[in-house]
DOMI-595483 format. One record per residue (C-alpha): residue in one letter; residue number from 1; x, y, z. Coordinates in steps of 0.5 Angstrom, whole numbers, plus 500, padded with zeros to 3 digits. Example, Ala and Ser with C-alpha at 12.3 -4.5 7.8 and 13.67 -1.06 7.14 Angstrom:
<site resn="A" resi="1" px="525" py="491" pz="516"/>
<site resn="S" resi="2" px="527" py="498" pz="514"/>
This chain:
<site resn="X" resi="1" px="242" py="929" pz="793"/>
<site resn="X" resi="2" px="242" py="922" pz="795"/>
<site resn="X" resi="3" px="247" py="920" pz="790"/>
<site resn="X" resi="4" px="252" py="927" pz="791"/>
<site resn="X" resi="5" px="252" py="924" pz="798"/>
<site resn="X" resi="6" px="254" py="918" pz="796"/>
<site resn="X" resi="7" px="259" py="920" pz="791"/>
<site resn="X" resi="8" px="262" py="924" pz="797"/>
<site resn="X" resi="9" px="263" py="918" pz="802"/>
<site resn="X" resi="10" px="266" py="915" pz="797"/>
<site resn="X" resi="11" px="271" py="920" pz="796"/>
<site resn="X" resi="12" px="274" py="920" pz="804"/>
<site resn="X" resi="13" px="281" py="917" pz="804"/>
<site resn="X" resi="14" px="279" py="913" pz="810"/>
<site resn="X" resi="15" px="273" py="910" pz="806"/>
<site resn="X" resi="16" px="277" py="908" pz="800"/>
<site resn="X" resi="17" px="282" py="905" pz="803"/>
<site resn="X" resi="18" px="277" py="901" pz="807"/>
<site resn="X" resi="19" px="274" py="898" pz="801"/>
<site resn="X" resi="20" px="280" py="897" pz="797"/>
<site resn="X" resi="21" px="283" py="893" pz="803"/>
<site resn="X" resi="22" px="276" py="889" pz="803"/>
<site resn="X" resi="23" px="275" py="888" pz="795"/>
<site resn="X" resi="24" px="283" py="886" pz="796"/>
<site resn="X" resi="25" px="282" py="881" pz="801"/>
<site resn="X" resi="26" px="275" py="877" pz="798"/>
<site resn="X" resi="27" px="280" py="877" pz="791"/>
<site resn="X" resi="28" px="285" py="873" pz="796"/>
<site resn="X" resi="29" px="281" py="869" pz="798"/>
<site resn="X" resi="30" px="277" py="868" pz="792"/>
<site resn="X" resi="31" px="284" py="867" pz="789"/>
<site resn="X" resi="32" px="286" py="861" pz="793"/>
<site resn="X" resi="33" px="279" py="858" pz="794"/>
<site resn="X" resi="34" px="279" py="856" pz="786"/>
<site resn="X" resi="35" px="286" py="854" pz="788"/>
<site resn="X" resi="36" px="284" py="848" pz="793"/>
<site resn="X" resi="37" px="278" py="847" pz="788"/>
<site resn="X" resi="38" px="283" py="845" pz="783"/>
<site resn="X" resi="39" px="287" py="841" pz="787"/>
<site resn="X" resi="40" px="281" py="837" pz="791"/>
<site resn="X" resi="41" px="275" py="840" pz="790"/>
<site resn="X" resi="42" px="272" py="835" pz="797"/>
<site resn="X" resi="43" px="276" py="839" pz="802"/>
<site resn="X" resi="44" px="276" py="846" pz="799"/>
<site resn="X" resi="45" px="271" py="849" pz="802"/>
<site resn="X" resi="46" px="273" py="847" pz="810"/>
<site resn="X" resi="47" px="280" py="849" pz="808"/>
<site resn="X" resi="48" px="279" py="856" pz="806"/>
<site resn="X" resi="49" px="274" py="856" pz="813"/>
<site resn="X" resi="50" px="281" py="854" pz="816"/>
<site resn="X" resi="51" px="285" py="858" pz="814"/>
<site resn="X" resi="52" px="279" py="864" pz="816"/>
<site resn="X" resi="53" px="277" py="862" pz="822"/>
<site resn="X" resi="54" px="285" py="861" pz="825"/>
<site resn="X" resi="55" px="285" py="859" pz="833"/>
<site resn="X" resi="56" px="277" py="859" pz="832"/>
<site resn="X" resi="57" px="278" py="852" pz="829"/>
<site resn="X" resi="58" px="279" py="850" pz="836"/>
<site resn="X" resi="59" px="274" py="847" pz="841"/>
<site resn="X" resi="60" px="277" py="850" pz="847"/>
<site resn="X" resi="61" px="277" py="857" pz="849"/>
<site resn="X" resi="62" px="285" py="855" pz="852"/>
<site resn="X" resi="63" px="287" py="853" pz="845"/>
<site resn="X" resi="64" px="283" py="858" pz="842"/>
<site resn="X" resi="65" px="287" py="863" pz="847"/>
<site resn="X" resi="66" px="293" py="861" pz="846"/>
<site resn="X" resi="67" px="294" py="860" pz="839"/>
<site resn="X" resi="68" px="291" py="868" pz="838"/>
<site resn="X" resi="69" px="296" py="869" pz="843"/>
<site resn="X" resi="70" px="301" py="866" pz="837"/>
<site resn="X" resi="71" px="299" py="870" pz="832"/>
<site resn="X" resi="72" px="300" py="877" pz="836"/>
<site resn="X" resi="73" px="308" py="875" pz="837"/>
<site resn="X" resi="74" px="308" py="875" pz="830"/>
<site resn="X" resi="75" px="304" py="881" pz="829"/>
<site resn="X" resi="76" px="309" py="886" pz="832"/>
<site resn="X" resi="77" px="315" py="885" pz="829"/>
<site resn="X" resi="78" px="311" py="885" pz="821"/>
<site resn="X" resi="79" px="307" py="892" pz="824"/>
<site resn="X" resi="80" px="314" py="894" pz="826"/>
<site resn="X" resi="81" px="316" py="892" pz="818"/>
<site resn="X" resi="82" px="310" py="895" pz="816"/>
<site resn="X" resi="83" px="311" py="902" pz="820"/>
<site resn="X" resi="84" px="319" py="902" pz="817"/>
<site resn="X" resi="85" px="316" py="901" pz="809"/>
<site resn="X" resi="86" px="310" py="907" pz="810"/>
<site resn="X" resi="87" px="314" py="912" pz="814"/>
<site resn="X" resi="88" px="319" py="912" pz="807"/>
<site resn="X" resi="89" px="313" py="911" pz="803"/>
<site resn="X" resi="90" px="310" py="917" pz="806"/>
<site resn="X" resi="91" px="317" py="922" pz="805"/>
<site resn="X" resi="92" px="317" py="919" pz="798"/>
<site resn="X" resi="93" px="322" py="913" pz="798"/>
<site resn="X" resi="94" px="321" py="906" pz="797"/>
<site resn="X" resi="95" px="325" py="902" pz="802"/>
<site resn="X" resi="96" px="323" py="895" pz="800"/>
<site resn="X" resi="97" px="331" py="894" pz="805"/>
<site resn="X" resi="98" px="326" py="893" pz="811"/>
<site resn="X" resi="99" px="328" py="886" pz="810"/>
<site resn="X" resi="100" px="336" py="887" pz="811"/>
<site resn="X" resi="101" px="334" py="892" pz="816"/>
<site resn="X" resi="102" px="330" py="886" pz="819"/>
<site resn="X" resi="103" px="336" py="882" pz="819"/>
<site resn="X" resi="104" px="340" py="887" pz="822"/>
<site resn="X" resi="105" px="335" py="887" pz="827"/>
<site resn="X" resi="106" px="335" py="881" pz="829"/>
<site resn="X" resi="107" px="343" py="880" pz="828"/>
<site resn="X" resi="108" px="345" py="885" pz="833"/>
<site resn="X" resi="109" px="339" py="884" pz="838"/>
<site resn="X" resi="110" px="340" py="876" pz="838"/>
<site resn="X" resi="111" px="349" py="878" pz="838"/>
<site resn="X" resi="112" px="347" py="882" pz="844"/>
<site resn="X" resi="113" px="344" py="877" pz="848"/>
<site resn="X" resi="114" px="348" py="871" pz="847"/>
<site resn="X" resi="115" px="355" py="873" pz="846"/>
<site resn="X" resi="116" px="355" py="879" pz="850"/>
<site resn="X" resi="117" px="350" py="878" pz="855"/>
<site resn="X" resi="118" px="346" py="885" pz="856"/>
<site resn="X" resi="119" px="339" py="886" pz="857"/>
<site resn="X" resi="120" px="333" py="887" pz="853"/>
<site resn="X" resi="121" px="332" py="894" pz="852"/>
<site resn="X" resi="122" px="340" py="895" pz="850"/>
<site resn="X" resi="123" px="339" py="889" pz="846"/>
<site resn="X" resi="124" px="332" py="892" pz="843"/>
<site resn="X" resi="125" px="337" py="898" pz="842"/>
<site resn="X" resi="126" px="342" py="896" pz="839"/>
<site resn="X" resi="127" px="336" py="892" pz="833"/>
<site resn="X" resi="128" px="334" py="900" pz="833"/>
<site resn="X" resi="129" px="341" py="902" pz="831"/>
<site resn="X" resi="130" px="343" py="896" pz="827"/>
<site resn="X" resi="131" px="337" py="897" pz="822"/>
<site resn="X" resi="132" px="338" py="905" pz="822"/>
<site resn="X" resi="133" px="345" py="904" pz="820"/>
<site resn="X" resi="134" px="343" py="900" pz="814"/>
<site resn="X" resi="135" px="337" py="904" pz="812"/>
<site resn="X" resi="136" px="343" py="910" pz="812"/>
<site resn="X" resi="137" px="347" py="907" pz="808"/>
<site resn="X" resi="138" px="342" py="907" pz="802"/>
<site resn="X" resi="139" px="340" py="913" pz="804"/>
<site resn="X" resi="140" px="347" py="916" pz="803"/>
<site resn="X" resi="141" px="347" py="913" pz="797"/>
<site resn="X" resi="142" px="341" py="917" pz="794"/>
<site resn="X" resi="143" px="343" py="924" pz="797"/>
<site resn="X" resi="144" px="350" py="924" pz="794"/>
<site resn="X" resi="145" px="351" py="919" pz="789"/>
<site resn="X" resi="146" px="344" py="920" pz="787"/>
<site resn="X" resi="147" px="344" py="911" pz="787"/>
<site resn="X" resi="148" px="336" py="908" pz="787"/>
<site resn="X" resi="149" px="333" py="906" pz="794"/>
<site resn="X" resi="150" px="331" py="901" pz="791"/>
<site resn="X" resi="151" px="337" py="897" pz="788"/>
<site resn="X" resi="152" px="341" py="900" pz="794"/>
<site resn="X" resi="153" px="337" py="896" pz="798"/>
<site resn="X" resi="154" px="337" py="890" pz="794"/>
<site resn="X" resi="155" px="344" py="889" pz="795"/>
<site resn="X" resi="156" px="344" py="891" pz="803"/>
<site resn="X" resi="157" px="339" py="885" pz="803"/>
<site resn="X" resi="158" px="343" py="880" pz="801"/>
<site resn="X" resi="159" px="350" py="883" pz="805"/>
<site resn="X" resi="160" px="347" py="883" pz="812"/>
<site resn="X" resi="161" px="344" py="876" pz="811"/>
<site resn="X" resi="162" px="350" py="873" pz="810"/>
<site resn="X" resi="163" px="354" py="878" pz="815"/>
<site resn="X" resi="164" px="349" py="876" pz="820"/>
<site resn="X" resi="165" px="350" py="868" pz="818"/>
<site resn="X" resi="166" px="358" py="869" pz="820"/>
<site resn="X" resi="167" px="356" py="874" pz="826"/>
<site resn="X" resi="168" px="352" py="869" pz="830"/>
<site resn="X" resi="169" px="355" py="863" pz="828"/>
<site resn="X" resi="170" px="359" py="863" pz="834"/>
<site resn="X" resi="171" px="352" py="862" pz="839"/>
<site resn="X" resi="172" px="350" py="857" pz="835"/>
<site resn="X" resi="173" px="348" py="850" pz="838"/>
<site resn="X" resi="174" px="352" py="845" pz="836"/>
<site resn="X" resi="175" px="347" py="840" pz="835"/>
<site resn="X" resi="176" px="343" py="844" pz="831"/>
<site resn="X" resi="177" px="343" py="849" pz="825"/>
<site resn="X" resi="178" px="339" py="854" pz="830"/>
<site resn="X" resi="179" px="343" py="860" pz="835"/>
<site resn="X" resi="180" px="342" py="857" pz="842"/>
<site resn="X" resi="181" px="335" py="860" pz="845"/>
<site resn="X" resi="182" px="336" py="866" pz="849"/>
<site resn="X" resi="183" px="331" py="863" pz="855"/>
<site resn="X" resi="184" px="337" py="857" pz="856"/>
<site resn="X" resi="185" px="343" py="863" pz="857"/>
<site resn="X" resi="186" px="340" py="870" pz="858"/>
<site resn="X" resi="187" px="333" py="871" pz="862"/>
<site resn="X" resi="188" px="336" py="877" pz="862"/>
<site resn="X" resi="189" px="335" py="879" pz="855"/>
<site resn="X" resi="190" px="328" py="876" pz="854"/>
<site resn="X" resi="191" px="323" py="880" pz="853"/>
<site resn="X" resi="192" px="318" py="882" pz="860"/>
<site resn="X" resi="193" px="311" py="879" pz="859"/>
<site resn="X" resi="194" px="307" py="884" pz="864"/>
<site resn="X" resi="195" px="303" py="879" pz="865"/>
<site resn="X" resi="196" px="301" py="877" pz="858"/>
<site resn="X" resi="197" px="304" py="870" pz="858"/>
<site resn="X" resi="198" px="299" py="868" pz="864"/>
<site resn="X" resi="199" px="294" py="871" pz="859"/>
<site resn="X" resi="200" px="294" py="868" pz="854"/>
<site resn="X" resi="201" px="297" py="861" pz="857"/>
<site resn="X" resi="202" px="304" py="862" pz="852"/>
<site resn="X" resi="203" px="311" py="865" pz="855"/>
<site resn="X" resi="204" px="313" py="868" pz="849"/>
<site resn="X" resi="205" px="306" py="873" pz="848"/>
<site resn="X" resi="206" px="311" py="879" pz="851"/>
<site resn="X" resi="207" px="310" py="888" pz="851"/>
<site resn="X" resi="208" px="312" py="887" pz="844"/>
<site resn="X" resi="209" px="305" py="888" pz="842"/>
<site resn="X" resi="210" px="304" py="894" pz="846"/>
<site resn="X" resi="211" px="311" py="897" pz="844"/>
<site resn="X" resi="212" px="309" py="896" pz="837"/>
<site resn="X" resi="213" px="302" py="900" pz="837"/>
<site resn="X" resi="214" px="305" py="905" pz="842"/>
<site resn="X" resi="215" px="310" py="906" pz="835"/>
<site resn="X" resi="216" px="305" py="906" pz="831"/>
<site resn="X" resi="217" px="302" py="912" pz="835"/>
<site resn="X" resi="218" px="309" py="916" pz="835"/>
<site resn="X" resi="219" px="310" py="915" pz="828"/>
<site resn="X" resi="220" px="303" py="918" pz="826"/>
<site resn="X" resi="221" px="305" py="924" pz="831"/>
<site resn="X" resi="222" px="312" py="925" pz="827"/>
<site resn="X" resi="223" px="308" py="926" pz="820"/>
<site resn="X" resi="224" px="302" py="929" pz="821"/>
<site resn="X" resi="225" px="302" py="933" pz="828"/>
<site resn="X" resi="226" px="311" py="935" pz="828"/>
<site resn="X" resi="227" px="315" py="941" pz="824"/>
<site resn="X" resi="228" px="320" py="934" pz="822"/>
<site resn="X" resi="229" px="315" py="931" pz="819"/>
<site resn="X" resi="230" px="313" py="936" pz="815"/>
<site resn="X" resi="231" px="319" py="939" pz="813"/>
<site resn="X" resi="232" px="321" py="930" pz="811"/>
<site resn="X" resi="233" px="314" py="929" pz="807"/>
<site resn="X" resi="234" px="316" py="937" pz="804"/>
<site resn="X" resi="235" px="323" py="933" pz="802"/>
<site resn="X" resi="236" px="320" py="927" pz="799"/>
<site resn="X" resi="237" px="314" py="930" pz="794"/>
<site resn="X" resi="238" px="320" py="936" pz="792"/>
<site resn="X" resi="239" px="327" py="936" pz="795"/>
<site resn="X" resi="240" px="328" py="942" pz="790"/>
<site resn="X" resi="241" px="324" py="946" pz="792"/>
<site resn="X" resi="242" px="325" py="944" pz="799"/>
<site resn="X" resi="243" px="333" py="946" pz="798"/>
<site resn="X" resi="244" px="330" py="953" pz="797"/>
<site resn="X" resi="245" px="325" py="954" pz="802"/>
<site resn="X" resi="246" px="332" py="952" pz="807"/>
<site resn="X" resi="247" px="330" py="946" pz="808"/>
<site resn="X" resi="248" px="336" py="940" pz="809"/>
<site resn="X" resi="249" px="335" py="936" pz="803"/>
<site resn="X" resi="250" px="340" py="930" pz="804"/>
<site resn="X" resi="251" px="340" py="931" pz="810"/>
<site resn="X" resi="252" px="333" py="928" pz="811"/>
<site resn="X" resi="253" px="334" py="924" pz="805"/>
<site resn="X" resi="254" px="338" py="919" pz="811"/>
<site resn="X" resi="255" px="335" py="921" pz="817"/>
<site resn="X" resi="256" px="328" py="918" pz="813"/>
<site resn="X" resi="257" px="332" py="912" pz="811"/>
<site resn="X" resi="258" px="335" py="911" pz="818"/>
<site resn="X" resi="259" px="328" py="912" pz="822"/>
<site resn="X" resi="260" px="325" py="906" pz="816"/>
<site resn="X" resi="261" px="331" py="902" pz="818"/>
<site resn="X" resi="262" px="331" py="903" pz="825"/>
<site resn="X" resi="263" px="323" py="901" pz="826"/>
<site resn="X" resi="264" px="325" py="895" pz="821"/>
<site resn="X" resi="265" px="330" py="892" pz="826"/>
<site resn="X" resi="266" px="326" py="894" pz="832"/>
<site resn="X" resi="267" px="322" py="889" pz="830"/>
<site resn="X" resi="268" px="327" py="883" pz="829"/>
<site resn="X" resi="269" px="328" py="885" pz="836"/>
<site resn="X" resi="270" px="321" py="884" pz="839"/>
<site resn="X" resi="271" px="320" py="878" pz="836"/>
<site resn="X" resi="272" px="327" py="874" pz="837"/>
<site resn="X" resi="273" px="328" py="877" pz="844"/>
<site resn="X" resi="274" px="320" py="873" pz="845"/>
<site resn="X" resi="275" px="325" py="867" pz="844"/>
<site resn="X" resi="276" px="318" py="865" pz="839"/>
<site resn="X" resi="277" px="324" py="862" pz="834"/>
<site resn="X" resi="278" px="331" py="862" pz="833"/>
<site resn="X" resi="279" px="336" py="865" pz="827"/>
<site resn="X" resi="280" px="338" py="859" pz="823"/>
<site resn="X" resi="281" px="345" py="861" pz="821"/>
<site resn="X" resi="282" px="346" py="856" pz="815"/>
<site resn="X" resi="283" px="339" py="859" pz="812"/>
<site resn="X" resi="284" px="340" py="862" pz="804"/>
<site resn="X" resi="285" px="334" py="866" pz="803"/>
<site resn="X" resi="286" px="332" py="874" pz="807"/>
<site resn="X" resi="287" px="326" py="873" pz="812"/>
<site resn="X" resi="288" px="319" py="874" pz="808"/>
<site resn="X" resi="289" px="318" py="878" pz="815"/>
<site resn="X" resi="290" px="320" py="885" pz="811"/>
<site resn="X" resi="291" px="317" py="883" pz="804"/>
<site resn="X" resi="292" px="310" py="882" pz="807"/>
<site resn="X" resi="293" px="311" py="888" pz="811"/>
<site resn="X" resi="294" px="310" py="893" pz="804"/>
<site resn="X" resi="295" px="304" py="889" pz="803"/>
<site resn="X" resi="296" px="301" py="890" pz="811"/>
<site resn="X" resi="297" px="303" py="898" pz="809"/>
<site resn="X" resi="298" px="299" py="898" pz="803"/>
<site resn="X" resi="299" px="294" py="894" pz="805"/>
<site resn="X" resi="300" px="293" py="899" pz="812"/>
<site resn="X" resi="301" px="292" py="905" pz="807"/>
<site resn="X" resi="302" px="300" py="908" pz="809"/>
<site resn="X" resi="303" px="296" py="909" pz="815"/>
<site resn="X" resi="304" px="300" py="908" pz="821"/>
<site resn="X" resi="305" px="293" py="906" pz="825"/>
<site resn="X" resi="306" px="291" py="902" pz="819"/>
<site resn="X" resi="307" px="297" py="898" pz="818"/>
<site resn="X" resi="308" px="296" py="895" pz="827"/>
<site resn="X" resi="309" px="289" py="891" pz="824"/>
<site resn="X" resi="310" px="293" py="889" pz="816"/>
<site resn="X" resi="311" px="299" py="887" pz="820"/>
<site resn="X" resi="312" px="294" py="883" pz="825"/>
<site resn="X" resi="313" px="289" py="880" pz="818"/>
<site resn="X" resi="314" px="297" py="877" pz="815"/>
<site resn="X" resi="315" px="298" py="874" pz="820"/>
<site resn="X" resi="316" px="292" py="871" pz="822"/>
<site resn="X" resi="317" px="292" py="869" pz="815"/>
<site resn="X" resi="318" px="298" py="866" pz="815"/>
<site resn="X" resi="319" px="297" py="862" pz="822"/>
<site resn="X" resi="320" px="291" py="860" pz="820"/>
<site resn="X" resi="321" px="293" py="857" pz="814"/>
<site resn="X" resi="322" px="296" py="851" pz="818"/>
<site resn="X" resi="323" px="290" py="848" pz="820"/>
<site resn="X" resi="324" px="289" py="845" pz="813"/>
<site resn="X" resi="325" px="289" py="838" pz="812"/>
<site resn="X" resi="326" px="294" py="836" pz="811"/>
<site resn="X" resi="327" px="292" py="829" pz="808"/>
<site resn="X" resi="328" px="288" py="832" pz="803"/>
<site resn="X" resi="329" px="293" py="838" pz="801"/>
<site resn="X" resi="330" px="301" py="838" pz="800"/>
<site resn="X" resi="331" px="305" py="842" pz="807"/>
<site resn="X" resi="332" px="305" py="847" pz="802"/>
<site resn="X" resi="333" px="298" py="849" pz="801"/>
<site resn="X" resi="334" px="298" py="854" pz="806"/>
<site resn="X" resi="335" px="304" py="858" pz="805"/>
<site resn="X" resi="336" px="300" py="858" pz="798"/>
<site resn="X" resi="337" px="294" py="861" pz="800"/>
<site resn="X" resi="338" px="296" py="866" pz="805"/>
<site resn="X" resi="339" px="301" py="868" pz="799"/>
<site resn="X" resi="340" px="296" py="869" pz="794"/>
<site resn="X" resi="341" px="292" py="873" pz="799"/>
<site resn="X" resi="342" px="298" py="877" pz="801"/>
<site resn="X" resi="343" px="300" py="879" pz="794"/>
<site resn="X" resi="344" px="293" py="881" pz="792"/>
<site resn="X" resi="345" px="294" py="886" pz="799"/>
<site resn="X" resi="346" px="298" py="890" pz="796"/>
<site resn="X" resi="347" px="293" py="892" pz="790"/>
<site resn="X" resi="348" px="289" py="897" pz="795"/>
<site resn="X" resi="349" px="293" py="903" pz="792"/>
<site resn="X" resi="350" px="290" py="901" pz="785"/>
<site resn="X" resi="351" px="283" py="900" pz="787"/>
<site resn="X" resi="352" px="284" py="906" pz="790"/>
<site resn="X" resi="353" px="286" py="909" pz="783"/>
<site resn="X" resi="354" px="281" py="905" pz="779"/>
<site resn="X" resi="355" px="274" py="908" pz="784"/>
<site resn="X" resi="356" px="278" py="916" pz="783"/>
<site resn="X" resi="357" px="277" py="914" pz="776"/>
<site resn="X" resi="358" px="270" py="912" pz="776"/>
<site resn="X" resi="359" px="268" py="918" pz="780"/>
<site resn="X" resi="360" px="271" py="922" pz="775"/>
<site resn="X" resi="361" px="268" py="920" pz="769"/>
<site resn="X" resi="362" px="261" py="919" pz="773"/>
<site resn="X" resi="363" px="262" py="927" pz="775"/>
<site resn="X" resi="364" px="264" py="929" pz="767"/>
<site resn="X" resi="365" px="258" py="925" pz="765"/>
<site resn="X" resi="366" px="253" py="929" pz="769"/>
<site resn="X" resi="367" px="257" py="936" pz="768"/>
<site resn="X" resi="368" px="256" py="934" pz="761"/>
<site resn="X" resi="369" px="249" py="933" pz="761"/>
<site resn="X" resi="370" px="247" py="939" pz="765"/>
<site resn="X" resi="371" px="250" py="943" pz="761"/>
């Protein structure tokens, strides 16, 4: 009885998903730990401590405050990427374009406020259309010509790079690679604290947080609780069959690729209005911002609710990897951990697959010996 009420909590989405993501993460860390043993045994130990403990490394409560106030900023916009990849995920598309959706995002959002001059909610806007334009793009093409999302994406990626380079070149600053910040040419179009700054001792902890959760909470009411939703999961599992039942095949097809792309470009918004950092316009490679926005996703369970703490645990992470000694490990160590600990994040859909399959053959096992 014990056991069948054991293998019956085990079966619960929520529980799988739980586990999945903590087997994931102690794989991470396992993984990077035997790294730092490899290149110095001496300092392995604390370093992955360092890289766990994140702004509890520090002595005092103002540092740790402020620090934890840095790894917030960076948590939105990843949770808006995370959002974009599970929302697509979820109607059976796979948008690994939320990293030129993201890019368009902070284009628009950046253009916006240095050349143009608006405020911040018309600067956050016009990231969301941005995005959405982008993710539409691909969502055309695989409603009338049948085109992969995947290579569709691929290729928008790399476009809306380059295009935002030549966009922004104009507001850069001549002393620099970067684009000016938006604090010393446009108050306006800085993101509001609402009184988070003070909190937590740093100007850029901004309402992107509280925007982020708030979208999360949407987006888990548009697929779960809407006829919309129903009828875009629908599209996504069979859009013939959707078709028959009268529904808009393609035109829900574009409309999931472009709420994905908007949500991608929201987040650029809400990190480059918070003028934590500047667009480097000279740079050659796509923000790993979208990339890590699908290990977040799968990481989460594709739950909406789920990606707010995976969204945090990455950056956490991340952040964390920062306070390894650098005198004992190359300036590229932490970016190694916190890779290897993000890769191993998005094996929780298998882990999931693997404890069905155990169960499975468990239940066979016992319906085989009570006959």
């Amino acid at each position: 009885m014990q056991a069948s009420k054991k293998e019956s909590l085990l079966r619960k989405p929520g529980v799988q998903t739980l586990l999945a993501s903590l087997i994931c993460i102690l794989l991470g860390l396992l993984v990077g730990y035997i790294a730092l043993l490899i290149i110095n045994p001496a300092g392995a130990t604390e370093a992955i401590l360092d890289v766990i403990k994140n702004f509890w490394a520090y002595s005092k409560p103002e540092k740790q405050l402020k620090n934890f106030g840095v790894t917030l900023v960076t948590t939105a916009p990843l949770l808006m990427c995370s959002l974009s990849v599970l929302f697509a995920y979820k109607v059976g598309l796979f948008n690994i374009g939320a990293a030129g959706q993201y890019v368009a995002g902070a284009g628009a959002s950046i253009y916006c406020a240095l050349a143009l001059h608006m405020p911040w909610y018309l600067c956050v806007i016009a990231a969301i259309l941005a995005g959405a334009l982008l993710g539409a793009i691909s969502g055309m093409l695989k409603a009338y010509r049948n085109v992969n999302e995947v290579i569709s994406c691929i290729m928008l990626n790399w476009i809306s790079l380059y295009l935002v380079n030549t966009l922004l070149t104009p507001v850069k600053n001549p002393t620099g690679k970067d684009t000016f910040t938006i604090a010393s040419q446009n108050q306006a179009a800085l993101l509001p604290t609402a009184g988070l700054g003070k909190l937590f001792n740093q100007k850029n902890v901004t309402v992107a947080v509280p925007l982020a959760i708030l979208m999360c909470v949407i987006i888990w009411v548009l697929l779960n609780k809407t006829v919309l939703g129903y009828e875009l999961r629908a599209t996504g599992l069979n859009k013939n069959a959707a078709k028959y039942c009268g529904m808009k095949d393609k035109f829900n097809i574009i409309l999931t690729m472009a709420i994905a792309g908007g949500l991608a470009g929201m987040g650029a918004s809400l990190l480059y209005l918070s003028d934590f950092e500047q667009w480097a316009v000279t740079q050659a490679s796509v923000p790993a911002m979208g990339f890590n926005g699908i290990a977040a996703a799968f990481l989460g369970g594709l739950n909406p609710i789920g990606a707010i703490f995976s969204s945090y645990f990455i950056q956490h992470i991340t952040r964390g990897g920062a306070n390894v000694n650098m005198n004992m490990y190359c300036a590229q160590i932490s970016d190694l951990i916190s890779s290897v600990i993000i890769y191993m994040c998005g094996f929780v859909l298998f882990m999931k697959q693997f404890m069905n399959k155990k169960l499975d053959a468990r239940e066979n096992r016992k319906g085989g010996n009570n006959k």
